[in-house]
Residue frames as a rotation matrix with the C-alpha (Angstrom) as fourth column:
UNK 1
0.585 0.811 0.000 0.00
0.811 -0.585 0.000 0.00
0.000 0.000 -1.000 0.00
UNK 2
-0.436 -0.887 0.149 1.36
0.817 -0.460 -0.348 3.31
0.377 -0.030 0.926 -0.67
UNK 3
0.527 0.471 -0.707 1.28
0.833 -0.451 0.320 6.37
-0.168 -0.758 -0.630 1.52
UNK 4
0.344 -0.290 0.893 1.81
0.196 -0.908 -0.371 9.97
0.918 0.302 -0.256 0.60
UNK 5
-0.110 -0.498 -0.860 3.98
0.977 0.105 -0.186 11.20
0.183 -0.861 0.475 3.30
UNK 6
-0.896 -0.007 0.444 2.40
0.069 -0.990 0.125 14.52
0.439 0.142 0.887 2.60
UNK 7
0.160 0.973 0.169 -1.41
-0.444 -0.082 0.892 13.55
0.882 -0.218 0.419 4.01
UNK 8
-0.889 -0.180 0.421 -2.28
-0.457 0.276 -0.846 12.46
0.036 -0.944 -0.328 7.41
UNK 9
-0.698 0.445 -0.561 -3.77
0.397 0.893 0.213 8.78
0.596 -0.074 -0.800 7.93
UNK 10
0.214 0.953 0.216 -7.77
-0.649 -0.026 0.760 8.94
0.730 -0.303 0.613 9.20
UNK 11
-0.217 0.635 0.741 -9.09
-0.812 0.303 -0.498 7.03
-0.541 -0.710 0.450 12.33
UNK 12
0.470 0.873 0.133 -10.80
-0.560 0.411 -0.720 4.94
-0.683 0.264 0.682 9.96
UNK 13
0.439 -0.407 -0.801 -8.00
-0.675 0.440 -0.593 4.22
0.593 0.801 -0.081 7.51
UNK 14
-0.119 -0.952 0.283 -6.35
-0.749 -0.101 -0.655 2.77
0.652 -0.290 -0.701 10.50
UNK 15
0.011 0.903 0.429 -9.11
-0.793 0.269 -0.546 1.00
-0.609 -0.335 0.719 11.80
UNK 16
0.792 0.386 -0.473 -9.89
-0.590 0.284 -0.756 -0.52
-0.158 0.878 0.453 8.84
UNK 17
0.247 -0.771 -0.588 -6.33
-0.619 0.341 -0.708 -1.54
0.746 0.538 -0.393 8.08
UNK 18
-0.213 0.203 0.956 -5.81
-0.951 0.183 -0.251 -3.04
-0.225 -0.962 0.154 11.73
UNK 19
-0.005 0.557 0.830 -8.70
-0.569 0.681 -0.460 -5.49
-0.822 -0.475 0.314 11.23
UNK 20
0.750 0.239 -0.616 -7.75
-0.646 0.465 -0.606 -6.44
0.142 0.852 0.503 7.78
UNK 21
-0.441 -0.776 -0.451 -4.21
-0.309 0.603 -0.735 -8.06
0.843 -0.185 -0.506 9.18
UNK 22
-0.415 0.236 0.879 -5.92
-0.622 0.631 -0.463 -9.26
-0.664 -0.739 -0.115 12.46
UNK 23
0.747 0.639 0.185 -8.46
-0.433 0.678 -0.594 -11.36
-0.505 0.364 0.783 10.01
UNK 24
0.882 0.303 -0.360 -5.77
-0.469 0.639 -0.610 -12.36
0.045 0.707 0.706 7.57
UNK 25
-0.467 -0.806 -0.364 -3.19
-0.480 0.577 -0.661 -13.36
0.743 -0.133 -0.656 9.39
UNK 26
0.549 0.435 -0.714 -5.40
0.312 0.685 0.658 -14.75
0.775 -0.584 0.241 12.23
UNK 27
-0.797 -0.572 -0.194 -3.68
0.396 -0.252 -0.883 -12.50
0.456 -0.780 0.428 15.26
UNK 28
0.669 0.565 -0.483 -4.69
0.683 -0.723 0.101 -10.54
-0.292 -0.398 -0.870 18.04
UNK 29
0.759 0.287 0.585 -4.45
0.616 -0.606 -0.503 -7.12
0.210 0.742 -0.636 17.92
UNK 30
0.837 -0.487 -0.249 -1.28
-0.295 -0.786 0.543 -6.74
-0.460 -0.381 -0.802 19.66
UNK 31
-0.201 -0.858 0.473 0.51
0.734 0.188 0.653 -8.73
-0.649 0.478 0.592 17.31
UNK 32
0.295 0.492 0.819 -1.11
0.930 0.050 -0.365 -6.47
-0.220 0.869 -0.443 14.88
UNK 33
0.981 -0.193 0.000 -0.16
-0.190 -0.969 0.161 -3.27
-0.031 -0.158 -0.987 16.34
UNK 34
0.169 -0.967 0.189 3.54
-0.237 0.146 0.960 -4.84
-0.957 -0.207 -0.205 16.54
UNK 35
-0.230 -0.529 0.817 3.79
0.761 0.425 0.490 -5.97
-0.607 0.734 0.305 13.34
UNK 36
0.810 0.564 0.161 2.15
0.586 -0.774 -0.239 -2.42
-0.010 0.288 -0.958 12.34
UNK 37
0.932 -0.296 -0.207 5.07
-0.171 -0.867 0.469 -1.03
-0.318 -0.402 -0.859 13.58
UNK 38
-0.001 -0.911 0.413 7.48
0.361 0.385 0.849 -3.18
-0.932 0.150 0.329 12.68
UNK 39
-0.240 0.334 0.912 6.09
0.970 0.108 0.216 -3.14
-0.026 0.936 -0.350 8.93
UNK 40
0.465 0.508 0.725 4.16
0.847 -0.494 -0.197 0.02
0.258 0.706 -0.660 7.90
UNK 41
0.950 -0.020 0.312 6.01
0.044 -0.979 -0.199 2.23
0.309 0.203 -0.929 9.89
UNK 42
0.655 -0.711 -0.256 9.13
0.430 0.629 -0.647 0.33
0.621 0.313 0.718 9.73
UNK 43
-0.280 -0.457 -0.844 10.15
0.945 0.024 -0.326 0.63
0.169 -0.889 0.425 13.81
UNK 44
-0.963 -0.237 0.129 9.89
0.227 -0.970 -0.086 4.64
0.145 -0.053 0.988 13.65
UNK 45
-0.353 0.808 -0.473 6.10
0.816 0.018 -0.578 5.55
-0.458 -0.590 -0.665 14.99
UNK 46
0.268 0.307 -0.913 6.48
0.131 -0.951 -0.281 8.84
-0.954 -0.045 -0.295 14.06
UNK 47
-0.567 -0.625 0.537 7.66
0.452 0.309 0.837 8.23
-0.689 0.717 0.107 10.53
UNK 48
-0.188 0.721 0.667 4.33
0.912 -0.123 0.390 9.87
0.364 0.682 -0.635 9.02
UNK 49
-0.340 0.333 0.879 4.06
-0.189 -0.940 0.283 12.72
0.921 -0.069 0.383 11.21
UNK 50
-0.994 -0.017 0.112 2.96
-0.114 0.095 -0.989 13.22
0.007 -0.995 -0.096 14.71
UNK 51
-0.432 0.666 -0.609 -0.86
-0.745 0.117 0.656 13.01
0.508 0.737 0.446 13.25
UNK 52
0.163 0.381 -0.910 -0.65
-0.575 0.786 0.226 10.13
0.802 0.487 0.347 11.81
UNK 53
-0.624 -0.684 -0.378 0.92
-0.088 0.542 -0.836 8.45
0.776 -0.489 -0.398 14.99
UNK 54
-0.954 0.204 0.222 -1.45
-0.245 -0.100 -0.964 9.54
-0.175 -0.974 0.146 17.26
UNK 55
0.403 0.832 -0.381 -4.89
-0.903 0.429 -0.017 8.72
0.149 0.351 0.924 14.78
UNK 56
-0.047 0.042 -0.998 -3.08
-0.017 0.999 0.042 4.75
0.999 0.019 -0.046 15.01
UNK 57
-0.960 0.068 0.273 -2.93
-0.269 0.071 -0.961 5.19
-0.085 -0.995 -0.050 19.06
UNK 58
-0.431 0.839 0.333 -6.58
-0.697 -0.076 -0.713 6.01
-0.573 -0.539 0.617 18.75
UNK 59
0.250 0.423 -0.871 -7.65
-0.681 0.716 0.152 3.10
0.689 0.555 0.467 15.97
UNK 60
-0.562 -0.265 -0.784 -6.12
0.169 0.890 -0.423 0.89
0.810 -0.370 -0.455 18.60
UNK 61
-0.916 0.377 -0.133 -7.97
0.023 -0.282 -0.959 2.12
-0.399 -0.882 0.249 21.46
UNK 62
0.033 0.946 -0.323 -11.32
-0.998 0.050 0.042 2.36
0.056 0.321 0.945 19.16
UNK 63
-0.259 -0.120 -0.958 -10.46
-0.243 0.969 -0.056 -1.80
0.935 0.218 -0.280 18.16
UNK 64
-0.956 -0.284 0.067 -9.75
-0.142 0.253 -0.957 -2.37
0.255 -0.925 -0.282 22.28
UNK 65
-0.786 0.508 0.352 -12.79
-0.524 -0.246 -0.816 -0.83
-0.328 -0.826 0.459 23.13
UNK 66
0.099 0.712 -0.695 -15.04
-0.923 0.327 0.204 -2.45
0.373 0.622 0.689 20.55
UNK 67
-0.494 -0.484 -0.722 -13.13
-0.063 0.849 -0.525 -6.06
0.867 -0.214 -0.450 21.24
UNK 68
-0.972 0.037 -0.230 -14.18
0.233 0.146 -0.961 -5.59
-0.002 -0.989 -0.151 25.01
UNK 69
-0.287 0.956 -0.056 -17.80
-0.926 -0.292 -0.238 -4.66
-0.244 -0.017 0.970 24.22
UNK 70
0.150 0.644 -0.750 -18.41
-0.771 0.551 0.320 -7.54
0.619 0.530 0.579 22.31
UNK 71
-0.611 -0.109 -0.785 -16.86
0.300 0.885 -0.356 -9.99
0.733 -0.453 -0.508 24.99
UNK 72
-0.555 0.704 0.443 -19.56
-0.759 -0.209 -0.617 -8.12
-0.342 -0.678 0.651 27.66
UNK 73
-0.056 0.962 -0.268 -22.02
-0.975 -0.110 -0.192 -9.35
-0.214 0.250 0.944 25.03
């Protein structure tokens, strides 16, 4: 996937991207967020911009909270 290093990544793009490697590799979502890091922003967090770093904090923390709703239910 390629990324413009000139825009700053959505909530949703991050979201979205997340749950497509949690489904097709079959992890949870902290391998996902580790291999996020390892991979798209290749070790460096901040590699897109302070933004973009903090919209993937909150896609993980949207995922968490969603994950933990559904095990209530």
């Amino acid at each position: 996937m390629v990324v413009n290093h000139a825009s700053t990544l959505s909530v949703e793009y991050f979201i979205q991207y997340l749950e497509l490697v949690i489904k097709s590799r079959q992890i949870t979502l902290k391998e996902a967020e580790q291999y996020m890091r390892d991979q798209f922003f290749k070790g460096n967090p901040h590699l897109y911009g302070e933004s973009t770093a903090s919209r993937f904090k909150q896609a993980i923390k949207h995922i968490e909270k969603k994950e933990n709703e559904n095990e209530r239910n």
